[in-house]
Every structure is written in structure tokens, then in C-alpha cells.
C-alpha positions as CSV (number, residue, x, y, z in Angstrom):
1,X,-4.9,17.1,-5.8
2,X,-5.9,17.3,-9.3
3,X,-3.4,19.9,-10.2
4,X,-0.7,17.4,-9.3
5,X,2.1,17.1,-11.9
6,X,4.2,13.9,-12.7
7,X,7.5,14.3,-10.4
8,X,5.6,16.5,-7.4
9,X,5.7,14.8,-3.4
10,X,1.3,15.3,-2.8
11,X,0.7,15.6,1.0
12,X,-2.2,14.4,1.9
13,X,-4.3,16.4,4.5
14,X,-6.2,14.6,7.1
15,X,-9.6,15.8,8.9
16,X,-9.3,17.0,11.6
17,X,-12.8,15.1,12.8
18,X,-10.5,12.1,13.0
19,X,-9.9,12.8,16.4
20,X,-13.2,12.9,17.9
21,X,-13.7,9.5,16.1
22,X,-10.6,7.9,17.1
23,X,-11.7,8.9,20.6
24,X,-15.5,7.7,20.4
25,X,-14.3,4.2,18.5
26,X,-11.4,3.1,21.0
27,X,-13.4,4.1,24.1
28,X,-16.6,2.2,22.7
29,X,-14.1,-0.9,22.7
30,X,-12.9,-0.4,25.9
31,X,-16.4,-0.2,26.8
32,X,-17.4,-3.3,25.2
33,X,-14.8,-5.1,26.8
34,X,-16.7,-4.8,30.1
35,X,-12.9,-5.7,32.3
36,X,-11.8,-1.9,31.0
37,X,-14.9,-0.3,31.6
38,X,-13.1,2.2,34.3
39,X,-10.4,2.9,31.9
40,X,-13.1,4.0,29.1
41,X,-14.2,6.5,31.3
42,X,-10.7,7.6,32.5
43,X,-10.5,7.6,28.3
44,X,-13.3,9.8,27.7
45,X,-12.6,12.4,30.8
46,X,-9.5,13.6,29.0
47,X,-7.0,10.8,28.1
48,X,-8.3,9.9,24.7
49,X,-9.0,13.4,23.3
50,X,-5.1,14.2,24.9
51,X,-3.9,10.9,22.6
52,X,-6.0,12.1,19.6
53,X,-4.9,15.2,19.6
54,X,-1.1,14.2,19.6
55,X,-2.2,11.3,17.1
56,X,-3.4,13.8,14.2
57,X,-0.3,16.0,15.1
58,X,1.9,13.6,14.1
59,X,-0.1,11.8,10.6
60,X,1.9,12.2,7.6
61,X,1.0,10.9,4.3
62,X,2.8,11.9,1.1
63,X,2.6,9.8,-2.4
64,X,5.9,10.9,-4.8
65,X,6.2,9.0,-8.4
66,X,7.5,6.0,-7.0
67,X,6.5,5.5,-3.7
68,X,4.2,6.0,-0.8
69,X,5.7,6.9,2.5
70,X,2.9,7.0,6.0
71,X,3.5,8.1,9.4
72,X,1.7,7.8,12.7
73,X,2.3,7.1,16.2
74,X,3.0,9.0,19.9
75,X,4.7,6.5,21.6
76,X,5.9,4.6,18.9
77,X,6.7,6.6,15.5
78,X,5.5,3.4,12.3
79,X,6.9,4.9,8.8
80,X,5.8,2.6,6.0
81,X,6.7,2.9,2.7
82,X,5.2,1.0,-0.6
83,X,6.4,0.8,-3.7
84,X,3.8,2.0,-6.1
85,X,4.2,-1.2,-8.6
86,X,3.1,-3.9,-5.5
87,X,0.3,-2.0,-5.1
88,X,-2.8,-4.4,-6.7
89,X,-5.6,-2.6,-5.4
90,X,-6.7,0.6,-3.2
91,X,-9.7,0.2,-1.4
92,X,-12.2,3.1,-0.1
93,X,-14.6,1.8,2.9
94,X,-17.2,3.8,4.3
95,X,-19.4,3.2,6.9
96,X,-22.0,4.8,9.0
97,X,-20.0,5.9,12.1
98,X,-17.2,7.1,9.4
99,X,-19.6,8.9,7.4
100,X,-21.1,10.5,10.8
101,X,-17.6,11.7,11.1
102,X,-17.2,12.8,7.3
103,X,-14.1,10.1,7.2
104,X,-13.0,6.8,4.9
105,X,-10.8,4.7,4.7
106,X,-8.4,3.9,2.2
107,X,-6.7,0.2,2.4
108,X,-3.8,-0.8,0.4
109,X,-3.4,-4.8,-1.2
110,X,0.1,-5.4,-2.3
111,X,1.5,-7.7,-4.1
112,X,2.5,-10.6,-2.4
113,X,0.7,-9.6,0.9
114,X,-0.9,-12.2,2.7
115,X,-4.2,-12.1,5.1
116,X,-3.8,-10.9,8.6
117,X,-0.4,-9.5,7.8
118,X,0.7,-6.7,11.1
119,X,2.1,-4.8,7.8
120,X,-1.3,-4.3,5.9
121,X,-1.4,-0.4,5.1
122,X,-4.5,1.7,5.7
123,X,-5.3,5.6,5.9
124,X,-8.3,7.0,8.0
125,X,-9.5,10.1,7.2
126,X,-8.1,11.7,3.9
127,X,-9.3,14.4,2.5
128,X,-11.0,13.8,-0.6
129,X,-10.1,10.3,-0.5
130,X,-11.4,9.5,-3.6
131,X,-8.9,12.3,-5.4
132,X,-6.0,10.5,-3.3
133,X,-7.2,7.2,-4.1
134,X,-7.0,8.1,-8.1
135,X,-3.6,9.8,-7.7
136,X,-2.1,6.7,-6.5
137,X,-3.6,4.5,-9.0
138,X,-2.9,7.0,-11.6
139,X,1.1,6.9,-10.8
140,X,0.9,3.6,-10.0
141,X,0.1,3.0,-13.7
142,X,2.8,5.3,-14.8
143,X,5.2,3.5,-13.0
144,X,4.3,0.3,-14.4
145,X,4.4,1.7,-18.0
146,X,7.8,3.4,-17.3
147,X,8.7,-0.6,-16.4
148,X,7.7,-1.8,-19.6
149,X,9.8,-1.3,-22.1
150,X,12.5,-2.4,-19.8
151,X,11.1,-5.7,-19.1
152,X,10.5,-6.1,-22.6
153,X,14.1,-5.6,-23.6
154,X,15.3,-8.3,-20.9
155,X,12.7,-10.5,-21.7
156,X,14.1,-10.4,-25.5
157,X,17.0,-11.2,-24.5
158,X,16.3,-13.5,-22.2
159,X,14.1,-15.4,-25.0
160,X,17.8,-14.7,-27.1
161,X,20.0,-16.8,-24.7
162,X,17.2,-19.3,-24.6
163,X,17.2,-19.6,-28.2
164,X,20.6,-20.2,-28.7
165,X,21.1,-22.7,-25.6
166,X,18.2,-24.8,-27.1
167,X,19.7,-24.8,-30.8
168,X,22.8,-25.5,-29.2
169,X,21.4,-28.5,-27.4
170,X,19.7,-29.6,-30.9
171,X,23.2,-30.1,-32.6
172,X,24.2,-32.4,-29.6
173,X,21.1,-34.7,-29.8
174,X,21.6,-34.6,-33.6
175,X,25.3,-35.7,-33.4
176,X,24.7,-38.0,-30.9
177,X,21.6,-39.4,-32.6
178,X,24.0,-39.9,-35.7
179,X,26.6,-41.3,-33.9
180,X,24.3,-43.8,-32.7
181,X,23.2,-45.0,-35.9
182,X,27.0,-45.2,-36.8
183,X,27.4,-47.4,-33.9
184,X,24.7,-49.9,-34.9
């Protein structure tokens, strides 16, 4: 990923021990949930590596200079996309079962995102995660320095119009100050 150049899509490649995990962490909750029990071992005969299988068939994850774009789902295709400028932070979580399974996570704040949002954005299982997670925050910044000079010049003349609505205001207290002291 380091050989990236400003303007290229980077996919990013997911491992493929994401599937085994996926399996092992969903039928563990079903497990834990005691009432679905008999569906976590109908998940761990066959169902859950069938559904992980399809799962990592179908994750996409590319990052272009203005946006990423994520795709996941059998059932029910979910394509996000982010605007690299509302990104705030990118996170990278590991933990003992994900390091078992040589994964992390990367999670996504954006600007303006609350807590417990159903939107919240979050990759498991990149590829040298830590590569991605500097890409993004690398053309992130670029984006926000291309915005720069662009904000500056409206901002000028925003602080322009101000300038000139405010003087103008000045000579009507003025005259009206001296039409007051006329008056008395």
C-alpha cells in the first residue's frame, strides 16, 4: 500500500482467517445466549462456515482521494461511503481472539457522528491494517489541505461583506447620533 500514488482507487485485501473467526465469534454468542444453543450447533455443523464463506466473497473495501466506499452482506448488500474530510479519527483495536486469528479492527469517528449510531463504520480483518490505516489518514490530510485555500478565500470575503455592512451601519448610528443632538 505504500506505493500508492495520489489519484489511485487502493483495494484493500482482507484475510482470509476472517472466516473462521466470524464463525467461532457469532456461534460463541449464540452459545452464550443459552435459548439458541441448538442453533449454535446447527451453526457450527456447516451453516456458519457456508455464511462465512459467502461473507468474505462479497467484502469490498477501496479508499480513492476523496472517499471511502465498504461493502458487505449476503442477504442484504450495506455500501457505505465517507467522505475523507468527516473523518476525525481511525481506530486500530486488537484483541486476543483477533490476534489468535491474525485480524484488527479498524473503526472510523466522523464528524458529527454520535454514540450508538447503526451507521458507525468498521473493517475486520485488513491486511496490514496499519498501512491502510496511514493511507487514509494520509489522504485524508491531503484533502483537507486541498480545502484550504478555498476556505480561506471565502472566508476573506466573507470578513469583506462583513466589513463593509458594519461601516455601513457606523454612518447610520453617526447620522442618527447627530441628528439627535440637532433635535435637542
Amino acid at each position: 500500500m505504500s506505493d500508492s500514488q495520489p489519484g489511485d482507487i487502493v483495494i484493500a485485501k482482507f484475510n482470509p482467517l476472517i472466516r473462521p473467526y466470524l464463525v467461532f465469534q457469532i456461534g460463541m454468542t449464540m452459545a452464550a445466549t443459552i435459548v439458541a444453543l441448538p442453533l449454535a450447533l446447527i451453526w457450527f455443523l456447516g451453516v456458519g462456515q457456508w455464511w462465512a464463506r459467502h461473507y468474505f466473497d462479497k467484502l469490498h473495501c477501496e479508499i480513492s482521494d476523496i472517499e471511502i466506499r465498504f461493502r458487505k452482506g449476503i442477504l442484504f448488500q450495506i455500501e457505505k461511503t465517507i467522505p475523507l474530510e468527516n473523518i476525525q479519527d481511525v481506530t486500530f483495536i486488537e484483541g486476543p481472539l483477533l490476534k489468535h486469528f491474525h485480524l484488527s479492527i479498524l473503526k472510523f469517528e466522523t464528524a458529527g457522528q454520535s454514540a450508538h449510531q447503526a451507521h458507525d463504520m468498521q473493517f475486520v480483518g485488513i491486511i496490514d491494517a496499519h498501512d491502510f490505516r496511514q493511507l487514509i489518514l494520509q489522504r485524508r490530510q491531503a484533502v483537507r489541505n486541498r480545502m484550504q485555500p478555498h476556505k480561506a478565500a471565502t472566508g476573506m470575503a466573507a470578513d469583506g461583506e462583513q466589513l463593509a455592512v458594519l461601516q455601513a451601519i457606523k454612518l447610520q448610528l453617526d447620522e442618527i447620533t447627530t441628528l439627535l443632538r440637532d433635535k435637542n
